[in-house]
N, CA, C and O atoms as CSV, one atom per row, in Angstrom:
chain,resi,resn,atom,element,x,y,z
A,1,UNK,N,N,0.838,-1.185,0.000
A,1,UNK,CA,C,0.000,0.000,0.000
A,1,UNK,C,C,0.876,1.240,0.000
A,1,UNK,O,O,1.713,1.419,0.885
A,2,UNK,N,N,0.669,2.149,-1.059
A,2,UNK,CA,C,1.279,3.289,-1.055
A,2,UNK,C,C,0.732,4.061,-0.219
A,2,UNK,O,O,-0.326,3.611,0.223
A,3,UNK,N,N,1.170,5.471,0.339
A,3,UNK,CA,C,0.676,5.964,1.255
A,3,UNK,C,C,0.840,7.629,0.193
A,3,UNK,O,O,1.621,7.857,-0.731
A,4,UNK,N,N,-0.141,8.459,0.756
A,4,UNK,CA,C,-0.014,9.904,-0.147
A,4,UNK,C,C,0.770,10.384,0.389
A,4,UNK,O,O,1.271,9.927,1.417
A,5,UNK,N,N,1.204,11.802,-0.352
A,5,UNK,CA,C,2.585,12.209,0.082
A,5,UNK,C,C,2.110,12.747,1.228
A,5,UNK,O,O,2.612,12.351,2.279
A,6,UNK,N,N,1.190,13.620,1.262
A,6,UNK,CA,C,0.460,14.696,2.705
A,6,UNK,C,C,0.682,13.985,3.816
A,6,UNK,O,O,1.214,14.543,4.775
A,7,UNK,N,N,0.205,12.241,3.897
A,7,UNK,CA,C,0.844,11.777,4.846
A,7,UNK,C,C,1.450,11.306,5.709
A,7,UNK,O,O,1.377,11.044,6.910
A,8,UNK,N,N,2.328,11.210,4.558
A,8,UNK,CA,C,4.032,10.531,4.808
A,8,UNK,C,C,4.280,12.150,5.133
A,8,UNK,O,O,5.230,11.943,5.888
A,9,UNK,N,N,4.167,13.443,5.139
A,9,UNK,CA,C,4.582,14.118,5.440
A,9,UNK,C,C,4.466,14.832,6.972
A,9,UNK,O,O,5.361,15.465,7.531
A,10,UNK,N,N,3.108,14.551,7.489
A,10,UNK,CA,C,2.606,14.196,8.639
A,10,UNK,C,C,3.360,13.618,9.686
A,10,UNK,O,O,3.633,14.154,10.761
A,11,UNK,N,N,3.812,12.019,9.140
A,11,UNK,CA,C,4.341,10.935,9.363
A,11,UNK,C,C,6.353,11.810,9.775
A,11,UNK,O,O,6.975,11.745,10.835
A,12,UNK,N,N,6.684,12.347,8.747
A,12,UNK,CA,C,7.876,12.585,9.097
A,12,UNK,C,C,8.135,13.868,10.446
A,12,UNK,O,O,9.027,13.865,11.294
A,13,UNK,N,N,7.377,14.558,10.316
A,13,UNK,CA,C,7.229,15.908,10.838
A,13,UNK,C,C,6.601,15.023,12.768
A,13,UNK,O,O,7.257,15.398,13.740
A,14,UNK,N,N,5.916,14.417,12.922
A,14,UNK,CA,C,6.205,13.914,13.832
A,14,UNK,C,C,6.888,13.217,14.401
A,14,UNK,O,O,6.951,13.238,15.630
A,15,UNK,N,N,7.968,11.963,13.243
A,15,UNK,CA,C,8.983,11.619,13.781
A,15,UNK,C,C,10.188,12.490,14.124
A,15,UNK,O,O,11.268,11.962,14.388
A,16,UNK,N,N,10.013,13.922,14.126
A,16,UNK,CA,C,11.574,14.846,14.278
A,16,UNK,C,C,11.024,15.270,15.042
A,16,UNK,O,O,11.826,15.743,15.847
A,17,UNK,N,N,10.066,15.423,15.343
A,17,UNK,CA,C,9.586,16.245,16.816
A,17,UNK,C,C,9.296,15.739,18.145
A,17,UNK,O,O,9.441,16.353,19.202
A,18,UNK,N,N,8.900,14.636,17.993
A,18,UNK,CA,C,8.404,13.471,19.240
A,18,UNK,C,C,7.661,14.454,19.923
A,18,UNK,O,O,7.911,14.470,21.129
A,19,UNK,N,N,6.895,15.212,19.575
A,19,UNK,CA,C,6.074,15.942,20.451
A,19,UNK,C,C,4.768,15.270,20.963
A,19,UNK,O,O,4.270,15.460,22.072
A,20,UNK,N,N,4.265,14.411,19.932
A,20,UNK,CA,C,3.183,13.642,20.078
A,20,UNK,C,C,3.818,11.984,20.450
A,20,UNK,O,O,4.761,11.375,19.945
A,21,UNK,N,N,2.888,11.610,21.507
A,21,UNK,CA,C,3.343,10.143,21.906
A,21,UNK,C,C,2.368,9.289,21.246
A,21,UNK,O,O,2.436,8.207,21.830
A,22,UNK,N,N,1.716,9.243,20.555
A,22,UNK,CA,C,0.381,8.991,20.057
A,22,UNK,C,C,1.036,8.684,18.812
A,22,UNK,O,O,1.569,9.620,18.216
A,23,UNK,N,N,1.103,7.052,18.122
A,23,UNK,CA,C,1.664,7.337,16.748
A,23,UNK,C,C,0.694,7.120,15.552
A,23,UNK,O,O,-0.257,6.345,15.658
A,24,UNK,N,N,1.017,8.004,14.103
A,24,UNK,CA,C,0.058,7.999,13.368
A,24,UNK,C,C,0.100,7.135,12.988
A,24,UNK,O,O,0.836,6.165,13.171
A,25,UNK,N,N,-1.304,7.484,11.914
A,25,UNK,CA,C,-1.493,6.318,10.838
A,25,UNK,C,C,-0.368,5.808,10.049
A,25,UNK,O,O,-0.130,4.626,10.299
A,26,UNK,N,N,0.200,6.208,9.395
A,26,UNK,CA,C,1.435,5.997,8.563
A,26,UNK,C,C,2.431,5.043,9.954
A,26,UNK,O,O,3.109,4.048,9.700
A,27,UNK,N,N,2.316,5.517,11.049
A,27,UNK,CA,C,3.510,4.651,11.956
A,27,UNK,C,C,2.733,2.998,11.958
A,27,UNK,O,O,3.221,1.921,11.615
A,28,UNK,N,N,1.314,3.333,12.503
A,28,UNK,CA,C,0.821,2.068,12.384
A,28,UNK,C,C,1.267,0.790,11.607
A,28,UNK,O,O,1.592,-0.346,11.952
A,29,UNK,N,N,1.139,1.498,10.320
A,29,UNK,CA,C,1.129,0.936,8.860
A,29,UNK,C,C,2.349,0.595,9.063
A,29,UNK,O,O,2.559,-0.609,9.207
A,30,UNK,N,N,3.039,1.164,9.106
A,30,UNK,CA,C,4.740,0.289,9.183
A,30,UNK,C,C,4.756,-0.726,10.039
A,30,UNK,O,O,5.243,-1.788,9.650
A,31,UNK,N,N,4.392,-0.652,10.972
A,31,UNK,CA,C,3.951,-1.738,12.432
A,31,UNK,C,C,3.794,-3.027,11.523
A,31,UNK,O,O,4.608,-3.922,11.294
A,32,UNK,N,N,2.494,-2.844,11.078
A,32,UNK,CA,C,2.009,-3.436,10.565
A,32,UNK,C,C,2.360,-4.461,9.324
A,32,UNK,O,O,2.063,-5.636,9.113
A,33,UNK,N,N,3.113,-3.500,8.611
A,33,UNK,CA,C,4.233,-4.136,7.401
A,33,UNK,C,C,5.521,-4.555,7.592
A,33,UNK,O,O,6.261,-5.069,6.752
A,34,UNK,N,N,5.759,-4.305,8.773
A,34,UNK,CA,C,7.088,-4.948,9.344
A,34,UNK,C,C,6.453,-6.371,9.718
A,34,UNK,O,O,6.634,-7.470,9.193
A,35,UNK,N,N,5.745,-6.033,10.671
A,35,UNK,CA,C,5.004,-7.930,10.795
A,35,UNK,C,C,4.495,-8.630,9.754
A,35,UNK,O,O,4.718,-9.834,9.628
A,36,UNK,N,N,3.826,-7.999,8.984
A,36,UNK,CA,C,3.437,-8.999,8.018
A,36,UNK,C,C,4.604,-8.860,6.719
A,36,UNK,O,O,3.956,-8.526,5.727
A,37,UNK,N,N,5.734,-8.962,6.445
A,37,UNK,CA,C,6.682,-8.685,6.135
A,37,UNK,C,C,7.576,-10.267,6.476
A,37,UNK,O,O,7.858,-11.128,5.642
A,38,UNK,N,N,7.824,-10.277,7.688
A,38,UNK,CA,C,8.223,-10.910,8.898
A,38,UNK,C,C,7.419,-12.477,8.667
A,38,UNK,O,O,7.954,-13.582,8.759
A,39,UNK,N,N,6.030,-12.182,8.353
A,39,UNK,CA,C,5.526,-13.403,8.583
A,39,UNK,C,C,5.534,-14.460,7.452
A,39,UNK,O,O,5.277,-15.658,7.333
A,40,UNK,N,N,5.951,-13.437,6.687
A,40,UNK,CA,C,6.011,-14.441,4.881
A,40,UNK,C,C,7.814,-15.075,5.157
A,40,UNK,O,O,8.021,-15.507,4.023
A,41,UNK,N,N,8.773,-15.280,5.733
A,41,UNK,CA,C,10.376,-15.226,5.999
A,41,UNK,C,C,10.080,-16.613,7.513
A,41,UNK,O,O,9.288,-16.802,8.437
A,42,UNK,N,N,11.427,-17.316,6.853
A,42,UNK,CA,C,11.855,-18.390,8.067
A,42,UNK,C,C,11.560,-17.636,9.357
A,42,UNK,O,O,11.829,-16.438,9.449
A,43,UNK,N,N,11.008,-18.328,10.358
A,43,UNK,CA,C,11.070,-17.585,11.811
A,43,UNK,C,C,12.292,-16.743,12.192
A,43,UNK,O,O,12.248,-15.845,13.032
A,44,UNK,N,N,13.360,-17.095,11.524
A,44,UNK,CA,C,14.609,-16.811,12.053
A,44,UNK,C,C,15.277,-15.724,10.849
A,44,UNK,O,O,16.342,-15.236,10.473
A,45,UNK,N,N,14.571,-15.735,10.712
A,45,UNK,CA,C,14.648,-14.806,9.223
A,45,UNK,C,C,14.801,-13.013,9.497
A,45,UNK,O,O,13.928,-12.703,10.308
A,46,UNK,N,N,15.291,-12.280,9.246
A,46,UNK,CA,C,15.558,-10.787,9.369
A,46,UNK,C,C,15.157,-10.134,7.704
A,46,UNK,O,O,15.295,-10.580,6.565
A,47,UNK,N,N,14.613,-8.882,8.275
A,47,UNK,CA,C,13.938,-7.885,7.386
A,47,UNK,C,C,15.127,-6.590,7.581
A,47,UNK,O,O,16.018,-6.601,8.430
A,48,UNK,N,N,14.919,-5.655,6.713
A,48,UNK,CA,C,15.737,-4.628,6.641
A,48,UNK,C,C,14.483,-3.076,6.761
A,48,UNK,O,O,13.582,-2.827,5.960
A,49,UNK,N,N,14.784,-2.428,7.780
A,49,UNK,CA,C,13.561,-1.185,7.890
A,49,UNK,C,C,13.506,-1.310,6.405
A,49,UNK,O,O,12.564,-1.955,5.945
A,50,UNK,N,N,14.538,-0.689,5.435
A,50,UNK,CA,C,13.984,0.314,4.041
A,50,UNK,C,C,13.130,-0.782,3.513
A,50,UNK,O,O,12.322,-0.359,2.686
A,51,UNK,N,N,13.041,-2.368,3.790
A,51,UNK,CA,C,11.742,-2.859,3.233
A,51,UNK,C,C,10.680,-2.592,3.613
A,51,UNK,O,O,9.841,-2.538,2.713
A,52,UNK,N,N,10.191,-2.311,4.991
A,52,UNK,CA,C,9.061,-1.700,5.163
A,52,UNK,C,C,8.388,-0.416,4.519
A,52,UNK,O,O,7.231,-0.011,4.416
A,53,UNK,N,N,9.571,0.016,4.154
A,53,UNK,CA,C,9.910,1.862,4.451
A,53,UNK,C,C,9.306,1.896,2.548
A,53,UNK,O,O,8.391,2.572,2.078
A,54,UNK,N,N,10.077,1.073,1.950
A,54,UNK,CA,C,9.778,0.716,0.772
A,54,UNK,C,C,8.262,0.106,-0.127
A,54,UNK,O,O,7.982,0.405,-1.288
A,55,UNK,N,N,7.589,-0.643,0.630
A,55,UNK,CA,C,6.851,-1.149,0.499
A,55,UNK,C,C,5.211,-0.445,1.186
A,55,UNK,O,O,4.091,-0.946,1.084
A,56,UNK,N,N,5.613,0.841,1.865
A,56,UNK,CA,C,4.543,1.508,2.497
A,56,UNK,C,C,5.151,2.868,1.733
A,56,UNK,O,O,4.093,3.304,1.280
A,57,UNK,N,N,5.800,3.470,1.458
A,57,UNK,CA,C,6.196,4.629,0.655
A,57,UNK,C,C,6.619,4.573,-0.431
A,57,UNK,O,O,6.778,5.733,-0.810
A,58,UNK,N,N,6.892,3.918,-1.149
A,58,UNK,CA,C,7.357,3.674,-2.884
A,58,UNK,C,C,8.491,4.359,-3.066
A,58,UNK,O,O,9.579,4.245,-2.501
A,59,UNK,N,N,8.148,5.046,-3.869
A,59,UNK,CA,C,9.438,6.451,-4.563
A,59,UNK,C,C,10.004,7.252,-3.602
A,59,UNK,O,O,11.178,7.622,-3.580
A,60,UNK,N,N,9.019,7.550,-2.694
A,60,UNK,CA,C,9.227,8.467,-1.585
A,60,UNK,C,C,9.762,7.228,-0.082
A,60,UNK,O,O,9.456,7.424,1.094
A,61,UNK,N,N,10.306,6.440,-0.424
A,61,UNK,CA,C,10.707,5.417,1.192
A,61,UNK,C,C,11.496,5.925,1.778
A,61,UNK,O,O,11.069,6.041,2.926
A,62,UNK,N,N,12.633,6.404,1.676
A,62,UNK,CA,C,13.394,7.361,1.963
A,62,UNK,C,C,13.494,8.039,3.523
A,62,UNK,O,O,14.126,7.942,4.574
A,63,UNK,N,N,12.384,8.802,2.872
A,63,UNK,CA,C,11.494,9.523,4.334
A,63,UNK,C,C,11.011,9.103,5.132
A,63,UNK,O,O,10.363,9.817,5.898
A,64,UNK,N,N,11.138,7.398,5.356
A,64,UNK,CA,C,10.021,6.695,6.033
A,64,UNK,C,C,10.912,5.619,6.933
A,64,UNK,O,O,10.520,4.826,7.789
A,65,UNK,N,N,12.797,5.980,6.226
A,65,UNK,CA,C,13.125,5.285,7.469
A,65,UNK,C,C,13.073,5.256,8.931
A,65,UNK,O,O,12.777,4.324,9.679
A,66,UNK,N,N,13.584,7.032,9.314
A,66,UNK,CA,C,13.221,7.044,10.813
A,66,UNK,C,C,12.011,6.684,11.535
A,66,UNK,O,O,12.070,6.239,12.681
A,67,UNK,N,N,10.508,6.923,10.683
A,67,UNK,CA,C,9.701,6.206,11.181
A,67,UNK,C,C,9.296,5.189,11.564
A,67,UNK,O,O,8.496,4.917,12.459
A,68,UNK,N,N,10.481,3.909,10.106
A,68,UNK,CA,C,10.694,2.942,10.228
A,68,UNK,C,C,11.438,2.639,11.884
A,68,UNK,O,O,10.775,2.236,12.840
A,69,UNK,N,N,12.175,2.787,11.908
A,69,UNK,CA,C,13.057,2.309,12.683
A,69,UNK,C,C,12.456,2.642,14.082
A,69,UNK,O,O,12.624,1.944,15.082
A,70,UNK,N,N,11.763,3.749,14.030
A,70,UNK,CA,C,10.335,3.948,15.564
A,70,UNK,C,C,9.619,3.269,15.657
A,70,UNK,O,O,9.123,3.059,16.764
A,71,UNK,N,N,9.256,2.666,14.664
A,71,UNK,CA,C,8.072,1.862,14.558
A,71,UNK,C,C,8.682,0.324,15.147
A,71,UNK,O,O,8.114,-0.166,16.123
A,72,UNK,N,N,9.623,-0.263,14.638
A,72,UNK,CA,C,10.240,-1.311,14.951
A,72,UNK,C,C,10.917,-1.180,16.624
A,72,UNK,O,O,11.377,-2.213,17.110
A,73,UNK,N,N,10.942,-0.216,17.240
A,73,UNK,CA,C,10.924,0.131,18.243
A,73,UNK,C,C,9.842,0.146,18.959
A,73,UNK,O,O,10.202,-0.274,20.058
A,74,UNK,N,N,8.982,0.326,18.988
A,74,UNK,CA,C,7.850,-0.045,19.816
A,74,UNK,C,C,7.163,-1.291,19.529
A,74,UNK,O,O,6.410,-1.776,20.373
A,75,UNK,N,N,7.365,-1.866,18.374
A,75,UNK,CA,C,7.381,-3.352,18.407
A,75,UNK,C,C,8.395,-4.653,18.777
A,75,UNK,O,O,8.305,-5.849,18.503
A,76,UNK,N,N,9.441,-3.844,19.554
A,76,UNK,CA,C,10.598,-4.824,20.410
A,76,UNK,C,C,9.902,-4.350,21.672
A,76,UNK,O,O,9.672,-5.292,22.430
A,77,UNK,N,N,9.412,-2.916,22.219
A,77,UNK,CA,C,8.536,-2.519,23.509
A,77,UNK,C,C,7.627,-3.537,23.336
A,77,UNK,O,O,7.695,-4.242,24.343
A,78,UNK,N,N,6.764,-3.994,22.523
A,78,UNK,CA,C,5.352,-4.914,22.898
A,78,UNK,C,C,5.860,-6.229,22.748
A,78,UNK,O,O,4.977,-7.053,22.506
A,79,UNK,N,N,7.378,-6.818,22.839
A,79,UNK,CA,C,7.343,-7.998,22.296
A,79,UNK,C,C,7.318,-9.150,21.336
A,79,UNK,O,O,7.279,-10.373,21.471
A,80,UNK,N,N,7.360,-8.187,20.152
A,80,UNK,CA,C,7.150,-8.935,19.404
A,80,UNK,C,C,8.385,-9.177,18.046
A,80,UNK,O,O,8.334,-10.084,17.215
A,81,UNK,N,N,9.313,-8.228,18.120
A,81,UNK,CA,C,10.467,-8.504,17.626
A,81,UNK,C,C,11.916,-7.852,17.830
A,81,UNK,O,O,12.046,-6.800,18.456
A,82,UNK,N,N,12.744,-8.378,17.399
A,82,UNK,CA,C,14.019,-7.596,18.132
A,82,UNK,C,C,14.609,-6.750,16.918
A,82,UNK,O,O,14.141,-6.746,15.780
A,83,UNK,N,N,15.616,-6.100,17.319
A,83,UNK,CA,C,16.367,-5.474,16.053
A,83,UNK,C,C,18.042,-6.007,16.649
A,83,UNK,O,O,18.548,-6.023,17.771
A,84,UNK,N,N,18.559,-6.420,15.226
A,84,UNK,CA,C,20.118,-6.898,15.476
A,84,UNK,C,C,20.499,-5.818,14.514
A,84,UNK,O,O,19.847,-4.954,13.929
A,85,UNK,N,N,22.068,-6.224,14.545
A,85,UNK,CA,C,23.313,-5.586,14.359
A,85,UNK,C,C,24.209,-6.724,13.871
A,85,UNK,O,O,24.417,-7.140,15.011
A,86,UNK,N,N,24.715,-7.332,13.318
A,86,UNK,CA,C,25.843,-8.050,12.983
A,86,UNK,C,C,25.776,-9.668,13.296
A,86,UNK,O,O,26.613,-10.565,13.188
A,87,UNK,N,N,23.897,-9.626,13.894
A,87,UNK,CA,C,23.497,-10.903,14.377
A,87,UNK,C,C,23.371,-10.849,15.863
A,87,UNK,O,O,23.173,-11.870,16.522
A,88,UNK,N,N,23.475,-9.755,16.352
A,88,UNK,CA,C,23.402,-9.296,17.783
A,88,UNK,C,C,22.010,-8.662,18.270
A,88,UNK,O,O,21.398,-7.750,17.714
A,89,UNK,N,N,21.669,-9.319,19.379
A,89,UNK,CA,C,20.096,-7.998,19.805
A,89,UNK,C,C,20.994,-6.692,20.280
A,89,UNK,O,O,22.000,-6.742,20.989
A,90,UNK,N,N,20.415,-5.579,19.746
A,90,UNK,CA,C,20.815,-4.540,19.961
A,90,UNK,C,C,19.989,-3.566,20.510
A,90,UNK,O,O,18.860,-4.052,20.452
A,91,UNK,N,N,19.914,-2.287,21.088
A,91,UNK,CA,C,18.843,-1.489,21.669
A,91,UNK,C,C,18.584,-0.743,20.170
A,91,UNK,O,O,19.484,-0.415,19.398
A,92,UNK,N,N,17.625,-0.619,20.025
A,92,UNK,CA,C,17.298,-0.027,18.485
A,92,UNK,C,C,17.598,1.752,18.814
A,92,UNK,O,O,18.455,2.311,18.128
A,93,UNK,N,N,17.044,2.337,19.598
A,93,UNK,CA,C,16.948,3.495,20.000
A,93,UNK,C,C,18.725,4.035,20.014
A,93,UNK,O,O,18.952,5.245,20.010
A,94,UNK,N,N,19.521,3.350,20.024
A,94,UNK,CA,C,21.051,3.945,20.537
A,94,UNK,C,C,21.724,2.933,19.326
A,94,UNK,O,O,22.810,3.209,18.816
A,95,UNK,N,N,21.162,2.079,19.052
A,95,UNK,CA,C,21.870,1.343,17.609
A,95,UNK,C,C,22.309,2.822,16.742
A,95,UNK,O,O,21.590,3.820,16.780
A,96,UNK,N,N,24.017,2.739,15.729
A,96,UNK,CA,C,23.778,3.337,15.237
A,96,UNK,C,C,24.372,2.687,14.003
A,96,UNK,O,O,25.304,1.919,14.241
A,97,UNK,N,N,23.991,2.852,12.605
A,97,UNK,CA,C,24.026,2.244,11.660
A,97,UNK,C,C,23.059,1.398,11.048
A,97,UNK,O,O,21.906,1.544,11.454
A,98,UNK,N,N,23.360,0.148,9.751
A,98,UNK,CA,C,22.615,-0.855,10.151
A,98,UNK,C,C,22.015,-1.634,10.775
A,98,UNK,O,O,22.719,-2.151,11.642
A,99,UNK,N,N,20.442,-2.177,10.736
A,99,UNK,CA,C,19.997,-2.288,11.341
A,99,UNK,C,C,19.086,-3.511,10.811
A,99,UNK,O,O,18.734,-3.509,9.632
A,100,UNK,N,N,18.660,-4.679,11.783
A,100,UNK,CA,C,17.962,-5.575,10.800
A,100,UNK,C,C,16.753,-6.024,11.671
A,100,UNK,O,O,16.943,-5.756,12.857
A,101,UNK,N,N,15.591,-6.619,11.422
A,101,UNK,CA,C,14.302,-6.622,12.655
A,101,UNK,C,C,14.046,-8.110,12.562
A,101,UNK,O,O,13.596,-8.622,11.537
A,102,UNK,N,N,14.294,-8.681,13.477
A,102,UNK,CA,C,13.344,-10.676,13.131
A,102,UNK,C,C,12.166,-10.484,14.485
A,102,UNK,O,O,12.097,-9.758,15.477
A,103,UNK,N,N,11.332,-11.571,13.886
A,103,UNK,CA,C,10.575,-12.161,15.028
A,103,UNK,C,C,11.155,-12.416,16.556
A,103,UNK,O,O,12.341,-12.582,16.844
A,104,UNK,N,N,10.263,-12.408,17.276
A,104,UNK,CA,C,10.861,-12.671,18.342
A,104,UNK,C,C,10.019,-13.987,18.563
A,104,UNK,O,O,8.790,-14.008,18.499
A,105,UNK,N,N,10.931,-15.245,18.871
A,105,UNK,CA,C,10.430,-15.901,19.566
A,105,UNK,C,C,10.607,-17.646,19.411
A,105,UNK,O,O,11.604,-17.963,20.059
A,106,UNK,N,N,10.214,-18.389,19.016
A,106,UNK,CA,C,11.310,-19.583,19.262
A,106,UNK,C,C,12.319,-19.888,17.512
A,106,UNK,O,O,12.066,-19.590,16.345
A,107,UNK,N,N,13.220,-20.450,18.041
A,107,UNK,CA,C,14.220,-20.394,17.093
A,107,UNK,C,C,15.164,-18.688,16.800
A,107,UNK,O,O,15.690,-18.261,15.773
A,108,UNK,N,N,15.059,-18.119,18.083
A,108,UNK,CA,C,16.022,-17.095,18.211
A,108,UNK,C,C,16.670,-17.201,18.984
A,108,UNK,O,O,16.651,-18.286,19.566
A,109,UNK,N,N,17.424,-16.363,19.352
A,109,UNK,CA,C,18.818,-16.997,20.575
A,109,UNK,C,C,18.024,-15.424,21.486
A,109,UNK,O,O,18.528,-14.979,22.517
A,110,UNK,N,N,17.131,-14.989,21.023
A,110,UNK,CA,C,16.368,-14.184,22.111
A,110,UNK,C,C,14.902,-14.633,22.633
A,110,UNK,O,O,13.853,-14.391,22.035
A,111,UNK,N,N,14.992,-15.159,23.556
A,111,UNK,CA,C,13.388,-15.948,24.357
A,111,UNK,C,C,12.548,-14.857,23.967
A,111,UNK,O,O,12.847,-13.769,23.475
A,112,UNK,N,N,11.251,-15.432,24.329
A,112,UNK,CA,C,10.293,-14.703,24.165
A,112,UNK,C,C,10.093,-13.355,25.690
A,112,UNK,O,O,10.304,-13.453,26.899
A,113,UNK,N,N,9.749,-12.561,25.075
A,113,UNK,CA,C,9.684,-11.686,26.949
A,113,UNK,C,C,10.782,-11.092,27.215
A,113,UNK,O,O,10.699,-9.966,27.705
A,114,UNK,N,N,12.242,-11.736,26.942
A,114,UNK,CA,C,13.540,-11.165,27.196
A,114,UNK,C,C,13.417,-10.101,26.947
A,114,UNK,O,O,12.736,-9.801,25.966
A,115,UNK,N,N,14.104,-8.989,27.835
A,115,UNK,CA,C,14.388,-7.790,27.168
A,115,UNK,C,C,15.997,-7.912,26.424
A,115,UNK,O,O,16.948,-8.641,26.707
A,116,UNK,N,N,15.878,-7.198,25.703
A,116,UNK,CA,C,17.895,-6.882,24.902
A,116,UNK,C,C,18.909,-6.652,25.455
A,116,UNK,O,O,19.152,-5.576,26.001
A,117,UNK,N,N,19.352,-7.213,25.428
A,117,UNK,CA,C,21.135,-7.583,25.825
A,117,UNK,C,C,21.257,-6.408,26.288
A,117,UNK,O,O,21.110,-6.083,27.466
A,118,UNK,N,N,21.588,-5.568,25.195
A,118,UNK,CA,C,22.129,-4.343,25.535
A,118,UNK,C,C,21.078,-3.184,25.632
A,118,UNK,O,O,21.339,-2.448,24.681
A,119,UNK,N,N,20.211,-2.765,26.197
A,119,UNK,CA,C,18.884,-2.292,26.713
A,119,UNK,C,C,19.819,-1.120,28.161
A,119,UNK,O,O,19.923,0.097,28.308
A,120,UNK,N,N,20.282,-2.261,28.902
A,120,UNK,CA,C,20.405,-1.343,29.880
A,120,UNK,C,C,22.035,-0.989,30.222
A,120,UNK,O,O,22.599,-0.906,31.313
A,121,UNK,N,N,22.545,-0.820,28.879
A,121,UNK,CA,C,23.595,-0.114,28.985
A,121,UNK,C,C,23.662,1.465,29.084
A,121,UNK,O,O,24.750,2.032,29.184
């Protein structure tokens, strides 16, 4: 699903501001396409944000990584997947660079519920 530009623009303008804790429609949608993304791939399988970012913004994905990468952040908060680094759970929020998102949950070397290794560094 492509998304219009007005609000992917929405979408970005609240990810630079964090003024609102409340995330939009467009964040949803990534939520959303990261999991079902996720669910078509081996359990053990890793996604890359710009596929989400890609596949919910087209031409314009670009703009949709940082949202990406928020979005995949509050879906390691609810449990439901981690973000690595080099094959590592990493804190997504202080990760800097590449970045990759799997399922969480059997056939990972991260249990289900665990919080991230490196979380409370």
């Amino acid at each position: 699903m492509r998304v219009p530009l007005d609000v992917m623009d929405a979408a970005h303008d609240h990810s630079e501001s964090n003024s609102s804790p409340r995330p939009t429609e467009v964040d949803r949608l990534l939520e959303r396409t990261i999991l079902d993304l996720l669910s078509h791939r081996a359990p053990t399988a890793t996604i890359c944000p710009s596929d989400a970012a890609r596949a919910v913004g087209g031409e314009s994905w670009r703009d949709l990584m940082e949202p990406t990468r928020l979005a995949a952040g509050r879906l390691v908060a609810a449990g439901a997947v981690d973000i690595t680094q080099r094959g590592e759970v990493v804190n997504g929020s202080t990760a800097r660079g590449p970045i990759r998102i799997r399922k969480r949950g059997p056939g990972t070397d991260q249990p289900d519920g665990a919080p991230n290794a490196r979380e409370s560094i």
